[in-house]
C-alpha positions in Angstrom: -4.1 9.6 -30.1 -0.7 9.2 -32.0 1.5 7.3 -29.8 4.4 6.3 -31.9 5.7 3.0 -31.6 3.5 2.4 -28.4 0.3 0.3 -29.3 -3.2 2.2 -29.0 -4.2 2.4 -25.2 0.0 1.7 -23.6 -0.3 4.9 -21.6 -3.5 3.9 -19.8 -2.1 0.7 -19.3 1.1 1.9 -17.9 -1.3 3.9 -15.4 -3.5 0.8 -14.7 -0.2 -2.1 -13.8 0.9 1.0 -11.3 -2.2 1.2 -9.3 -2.4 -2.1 -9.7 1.3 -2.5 -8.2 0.3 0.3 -5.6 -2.5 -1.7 -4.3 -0.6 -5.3 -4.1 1.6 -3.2 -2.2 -1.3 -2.0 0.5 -2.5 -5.2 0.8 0.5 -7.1 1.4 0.6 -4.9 4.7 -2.8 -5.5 6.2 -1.8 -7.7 9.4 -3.1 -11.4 9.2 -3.4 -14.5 12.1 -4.8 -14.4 15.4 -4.9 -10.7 16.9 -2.9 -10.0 20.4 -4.5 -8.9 23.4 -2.2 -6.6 24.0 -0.3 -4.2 21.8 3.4 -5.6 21.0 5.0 -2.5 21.4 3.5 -0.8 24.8 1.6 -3.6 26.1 -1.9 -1.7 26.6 -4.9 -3.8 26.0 -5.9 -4.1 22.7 -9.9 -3.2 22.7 -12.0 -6.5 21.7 -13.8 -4.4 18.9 -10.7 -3.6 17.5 -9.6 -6.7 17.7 -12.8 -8.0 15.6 -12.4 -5.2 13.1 -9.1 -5.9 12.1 -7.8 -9.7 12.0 -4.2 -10.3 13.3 -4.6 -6.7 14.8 -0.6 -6.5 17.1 -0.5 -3.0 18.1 -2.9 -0.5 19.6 -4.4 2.5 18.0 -2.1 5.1 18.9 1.2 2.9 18.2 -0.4 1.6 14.6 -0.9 5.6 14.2 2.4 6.4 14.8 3.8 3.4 12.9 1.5 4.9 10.1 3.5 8.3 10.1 6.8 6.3 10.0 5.6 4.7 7.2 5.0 7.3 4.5 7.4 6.4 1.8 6.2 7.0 -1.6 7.5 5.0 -4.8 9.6 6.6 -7.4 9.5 4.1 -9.8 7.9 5.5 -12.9 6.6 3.0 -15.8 6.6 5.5 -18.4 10.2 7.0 -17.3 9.4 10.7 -19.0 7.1 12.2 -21.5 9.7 11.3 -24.3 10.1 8.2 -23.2 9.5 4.5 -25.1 5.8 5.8 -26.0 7.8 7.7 -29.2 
């Protein structure tokens, strides 16, 4: 594929460094220490399997699910800017 000034394969890399970013990003979330007994924001008991599941486990089900919602921000920053961008 002609690419211009872009080196064979740029594209694919530009697609590979942002899932890679994408899932540095995930994992930098997942909780880590000692789990709670008791959820931090409501105070209900934490269920012991849940607690083995998920290491360093703070809220409950229902308040992690409604953290979850809160927290569906997506990215706008786009490697390859538009279709005419440095890849020409």
């Amino acid at each position: 594929m002609a690419s211009g000034w872009a080196k064979e394969g740029a594209v694919q890399d530009q697609i590979d460094d942002t899932v890679a970013d994408a899932v540095r990003e995930v994992r930098s979330r997942l909780p880590e220490g000692k789990s709670l007994t008791h959820c931090e924001q409501c105070g209900v008991e934490i269920p012991p399997a849940r607690r083995a599941a998920l290491h360093g486990v703070r809220l409950c089900v229902e308040c992690q699910s409604e953290r979850d919602e809160d927290c569906t921000t997506v990215s706008t920053y786009n490697r390859r800017g538009s279709k005419d961008s440095q890849l020409r």
